[in-house]
LUMMARLUM-348598 format. One line per 3 residues: number of its first residue (from 0); their letters; for each residue x, y, z of N, C-alpha, C. Coordinates in pm, 1 decimal. Layout:
# residues N
NUM> A> X/Y/Z/X/Y/Z/X/Y/Z ~ ... .
This chain:
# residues 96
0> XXX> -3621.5/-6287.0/6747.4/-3519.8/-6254.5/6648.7/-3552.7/-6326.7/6517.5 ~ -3557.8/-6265.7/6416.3/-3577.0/-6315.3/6247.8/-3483.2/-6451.4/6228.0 ~ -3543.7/-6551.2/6153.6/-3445.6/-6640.0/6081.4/-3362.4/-6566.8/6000.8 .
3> XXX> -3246.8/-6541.3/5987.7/-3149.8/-6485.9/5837.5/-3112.0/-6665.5/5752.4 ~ -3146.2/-6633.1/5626.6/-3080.8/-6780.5/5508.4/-3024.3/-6652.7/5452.8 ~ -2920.9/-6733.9/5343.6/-2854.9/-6663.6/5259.8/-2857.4/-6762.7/5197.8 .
6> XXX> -2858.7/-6733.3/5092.1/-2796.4/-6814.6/4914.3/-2684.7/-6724.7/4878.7 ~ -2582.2/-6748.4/4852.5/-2472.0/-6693.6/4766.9/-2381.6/-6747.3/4694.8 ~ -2358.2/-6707.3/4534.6/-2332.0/-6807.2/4434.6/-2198.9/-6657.7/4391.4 .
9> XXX> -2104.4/-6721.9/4346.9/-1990.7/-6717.1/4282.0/-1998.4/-6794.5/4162.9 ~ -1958.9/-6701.3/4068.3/-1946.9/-6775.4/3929.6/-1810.4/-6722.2/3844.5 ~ -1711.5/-6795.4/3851.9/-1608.8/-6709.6/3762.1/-1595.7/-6772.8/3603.3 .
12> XXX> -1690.2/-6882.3/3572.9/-1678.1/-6945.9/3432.8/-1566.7/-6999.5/3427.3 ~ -1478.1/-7083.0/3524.8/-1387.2/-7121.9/3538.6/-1383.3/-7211.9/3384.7 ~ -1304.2/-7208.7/3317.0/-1181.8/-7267.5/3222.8/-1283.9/-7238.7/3070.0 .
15> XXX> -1357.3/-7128.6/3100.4/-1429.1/-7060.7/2999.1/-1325.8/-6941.9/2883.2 ~ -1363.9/-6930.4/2739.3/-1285.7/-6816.6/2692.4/-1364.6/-6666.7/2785.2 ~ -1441.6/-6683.8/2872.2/-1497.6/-6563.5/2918.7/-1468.5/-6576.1/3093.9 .
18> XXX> -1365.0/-6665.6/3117.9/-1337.2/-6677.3/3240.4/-1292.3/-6547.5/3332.0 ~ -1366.6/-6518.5/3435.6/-1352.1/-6395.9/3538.1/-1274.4/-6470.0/3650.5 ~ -1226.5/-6331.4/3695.2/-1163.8/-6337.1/3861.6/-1244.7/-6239.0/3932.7 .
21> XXX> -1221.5/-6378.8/4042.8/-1306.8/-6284.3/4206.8/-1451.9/-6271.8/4202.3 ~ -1524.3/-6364.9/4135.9/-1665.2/-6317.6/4200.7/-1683.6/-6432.7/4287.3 ~ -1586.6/-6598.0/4245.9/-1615.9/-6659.4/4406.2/-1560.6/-6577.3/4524.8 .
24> XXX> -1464.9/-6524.5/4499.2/-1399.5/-6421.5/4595.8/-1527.6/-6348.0/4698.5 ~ -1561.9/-6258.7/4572.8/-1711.9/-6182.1/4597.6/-1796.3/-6233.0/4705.0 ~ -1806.7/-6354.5/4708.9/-1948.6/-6451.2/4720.3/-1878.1/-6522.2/4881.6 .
27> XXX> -1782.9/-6519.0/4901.9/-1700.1/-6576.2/5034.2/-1655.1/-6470.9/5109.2 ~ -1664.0/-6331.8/5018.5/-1601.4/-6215.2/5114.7/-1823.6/-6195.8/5170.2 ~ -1883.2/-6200.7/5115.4/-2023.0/-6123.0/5158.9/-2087.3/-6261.3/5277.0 .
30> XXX> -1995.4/-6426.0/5291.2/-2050.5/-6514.2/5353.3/-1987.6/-6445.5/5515.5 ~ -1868.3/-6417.9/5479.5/-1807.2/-6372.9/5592.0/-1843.6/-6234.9/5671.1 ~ -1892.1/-6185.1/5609.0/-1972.5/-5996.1/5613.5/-2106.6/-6028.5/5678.4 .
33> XXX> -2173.6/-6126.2/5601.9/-2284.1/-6169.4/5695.9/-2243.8/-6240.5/5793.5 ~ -2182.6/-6344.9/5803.6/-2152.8/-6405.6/5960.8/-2081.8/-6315.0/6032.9 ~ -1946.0/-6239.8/6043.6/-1930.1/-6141.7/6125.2/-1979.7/-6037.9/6190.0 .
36> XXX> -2065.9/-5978.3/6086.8/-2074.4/-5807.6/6112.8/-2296.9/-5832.3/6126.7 ~ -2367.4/-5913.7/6023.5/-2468.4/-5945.7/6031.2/-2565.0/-6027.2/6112.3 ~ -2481.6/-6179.2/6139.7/-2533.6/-6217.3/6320.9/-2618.5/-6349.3/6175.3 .
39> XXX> -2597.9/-6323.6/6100.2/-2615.7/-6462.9/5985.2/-2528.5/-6597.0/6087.7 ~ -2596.7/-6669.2/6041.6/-2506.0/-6860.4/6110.0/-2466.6/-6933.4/5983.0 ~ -2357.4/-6977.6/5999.5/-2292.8/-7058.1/5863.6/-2327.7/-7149.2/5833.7 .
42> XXX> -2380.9/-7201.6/5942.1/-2491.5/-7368.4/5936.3/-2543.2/-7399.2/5807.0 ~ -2552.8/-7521.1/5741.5/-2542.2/-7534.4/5586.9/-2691.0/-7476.1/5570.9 ~ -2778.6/-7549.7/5706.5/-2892.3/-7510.6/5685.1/-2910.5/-7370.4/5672.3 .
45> XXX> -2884.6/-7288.5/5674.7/-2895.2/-7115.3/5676.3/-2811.9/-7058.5/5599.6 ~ -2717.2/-7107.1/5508.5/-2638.1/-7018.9/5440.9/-2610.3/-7141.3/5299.3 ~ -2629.4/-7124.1/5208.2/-2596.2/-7229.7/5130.2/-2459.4/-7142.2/5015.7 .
48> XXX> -2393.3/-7244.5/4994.9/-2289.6/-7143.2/4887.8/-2286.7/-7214.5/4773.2 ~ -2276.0/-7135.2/4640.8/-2263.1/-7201.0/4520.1/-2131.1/-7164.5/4447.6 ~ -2027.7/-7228.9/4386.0/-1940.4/-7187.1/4340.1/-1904.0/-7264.7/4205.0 .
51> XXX> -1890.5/-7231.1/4066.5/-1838.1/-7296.5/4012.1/-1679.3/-7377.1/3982.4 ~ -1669.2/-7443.6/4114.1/-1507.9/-7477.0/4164.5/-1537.5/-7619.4/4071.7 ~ -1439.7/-7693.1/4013.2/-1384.5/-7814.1/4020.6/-1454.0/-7956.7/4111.2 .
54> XXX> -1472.1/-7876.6/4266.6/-1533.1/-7967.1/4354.6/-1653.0/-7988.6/4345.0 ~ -1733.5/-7914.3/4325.0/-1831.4/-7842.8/4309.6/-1916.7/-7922.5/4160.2 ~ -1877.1/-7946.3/4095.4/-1884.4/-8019.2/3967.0/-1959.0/-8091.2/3985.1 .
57> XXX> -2099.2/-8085.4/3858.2/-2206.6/-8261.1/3941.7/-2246.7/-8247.4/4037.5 ~ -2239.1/-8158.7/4164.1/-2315.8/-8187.8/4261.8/-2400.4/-8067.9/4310.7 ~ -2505.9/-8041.8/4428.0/-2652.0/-7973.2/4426.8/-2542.6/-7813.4/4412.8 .
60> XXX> -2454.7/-7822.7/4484.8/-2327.1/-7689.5/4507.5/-2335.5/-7651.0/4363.8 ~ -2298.3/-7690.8/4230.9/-2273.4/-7645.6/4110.6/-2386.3/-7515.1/4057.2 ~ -2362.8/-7399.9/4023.6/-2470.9/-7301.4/4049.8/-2514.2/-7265.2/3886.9 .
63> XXX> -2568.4/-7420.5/3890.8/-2668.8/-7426.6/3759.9/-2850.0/-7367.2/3759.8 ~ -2892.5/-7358.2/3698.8/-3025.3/-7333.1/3701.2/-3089.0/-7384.5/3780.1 ~ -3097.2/-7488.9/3783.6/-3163.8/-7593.2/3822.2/-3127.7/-7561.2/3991.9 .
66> XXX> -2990.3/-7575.9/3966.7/-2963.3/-7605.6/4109.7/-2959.9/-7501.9/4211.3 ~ -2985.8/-7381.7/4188.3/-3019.2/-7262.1/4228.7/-3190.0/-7232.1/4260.2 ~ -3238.3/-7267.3/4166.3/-3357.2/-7305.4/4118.3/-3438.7/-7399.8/4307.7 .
69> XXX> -3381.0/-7488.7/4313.0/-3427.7/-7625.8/4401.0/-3379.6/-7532.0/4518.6 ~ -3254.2/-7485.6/4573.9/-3208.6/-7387.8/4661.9/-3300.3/-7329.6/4704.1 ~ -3305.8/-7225.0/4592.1/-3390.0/-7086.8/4650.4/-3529.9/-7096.9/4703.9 .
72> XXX> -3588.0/-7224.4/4641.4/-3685.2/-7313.6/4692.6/-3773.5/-7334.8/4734.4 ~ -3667.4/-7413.9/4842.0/-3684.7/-7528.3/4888.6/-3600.9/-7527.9/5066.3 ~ -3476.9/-7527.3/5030.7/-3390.5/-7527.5/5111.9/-3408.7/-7387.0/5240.8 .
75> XXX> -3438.1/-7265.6/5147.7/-3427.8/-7128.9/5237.6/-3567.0/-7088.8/5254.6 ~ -3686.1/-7150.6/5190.5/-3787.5/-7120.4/5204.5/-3895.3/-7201.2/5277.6 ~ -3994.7/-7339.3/5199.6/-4042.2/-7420.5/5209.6/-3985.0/-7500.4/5317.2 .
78> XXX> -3864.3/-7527.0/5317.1/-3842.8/-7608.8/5462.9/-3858.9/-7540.7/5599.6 ~ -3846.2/-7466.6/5619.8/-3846.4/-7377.2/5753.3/-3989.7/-7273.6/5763.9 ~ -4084.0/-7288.0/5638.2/-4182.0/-7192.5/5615.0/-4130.4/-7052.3/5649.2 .
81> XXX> -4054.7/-6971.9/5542.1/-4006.8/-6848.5/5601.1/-4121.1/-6743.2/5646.4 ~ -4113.9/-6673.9/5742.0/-4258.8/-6623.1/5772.0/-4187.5/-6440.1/5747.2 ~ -4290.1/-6373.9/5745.9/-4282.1/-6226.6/5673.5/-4145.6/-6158.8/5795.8 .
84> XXX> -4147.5/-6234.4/5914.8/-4026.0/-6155.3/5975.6/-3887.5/-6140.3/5932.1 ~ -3894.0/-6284.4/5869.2/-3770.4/-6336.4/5790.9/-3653.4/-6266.3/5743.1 ~ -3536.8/-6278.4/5666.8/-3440.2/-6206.7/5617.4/-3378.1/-6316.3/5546.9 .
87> XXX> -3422.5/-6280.7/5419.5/-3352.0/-6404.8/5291.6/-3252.1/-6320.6/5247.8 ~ -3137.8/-6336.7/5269.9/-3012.7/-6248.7/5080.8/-2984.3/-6361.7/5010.0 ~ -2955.8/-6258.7/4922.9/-2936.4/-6348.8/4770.2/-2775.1/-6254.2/4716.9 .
90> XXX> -2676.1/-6313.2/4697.2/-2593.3/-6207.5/4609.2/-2552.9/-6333.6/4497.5 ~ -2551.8/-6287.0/4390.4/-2531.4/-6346.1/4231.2/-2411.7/-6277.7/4203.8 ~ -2300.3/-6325.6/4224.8/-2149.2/-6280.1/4151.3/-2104.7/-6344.1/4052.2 .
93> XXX> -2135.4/-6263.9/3925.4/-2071.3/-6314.8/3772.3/-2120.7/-6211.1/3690.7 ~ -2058.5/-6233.9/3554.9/-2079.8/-6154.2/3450.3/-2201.0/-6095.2/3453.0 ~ -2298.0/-6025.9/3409.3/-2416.5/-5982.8/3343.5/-2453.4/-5995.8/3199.2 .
């Protein structure tokens, strides 16, 4: 059976003049779509989530460049050597 990782980042620009609703929404409804219905594991190691929350602030979670960047990687790739059987998703919820 394939490793499944997921990366999935929510971005609503929280306390921005361009502040959105629901793409962390977005990004927690597709964590749950993959663990239910996909056979994905929530394990930090296999699913990482990014949200621009409050909590989230300052730390690797904040879904800055960088820190998306070191993620996509490192964490879902390079550590586990993903091999061609693999199954990486990626969903990016925010503006365009």
């Amino acid at each position: 059976m394939p490793r499944r990782k997921a990366l999935l980042i929510g971005i609503n620009y929280t306390g921005s003049k361009h502040e959105l609703r629901g793409c962390q929404n977005d990004a927690l409804n597709m964590r749950n779509y993959l663990v239910q219905d996909r056979g994905y594991s929530p394990a930090a190691h296999d699913m990482v989530m990014m949200l621009d929350t409050s909590e989230n602030r300052g730390t690797p979670f904040e879904p800055t460049v960088a820190n998306i960047m070191a993620v996509s990687f490192t964490s879902l790739t390079v550590q586990k050597r993903s091999l061609p059987i693999d199954i990486i998703g990626f969903q990016l919820a925010r503006l365009l």
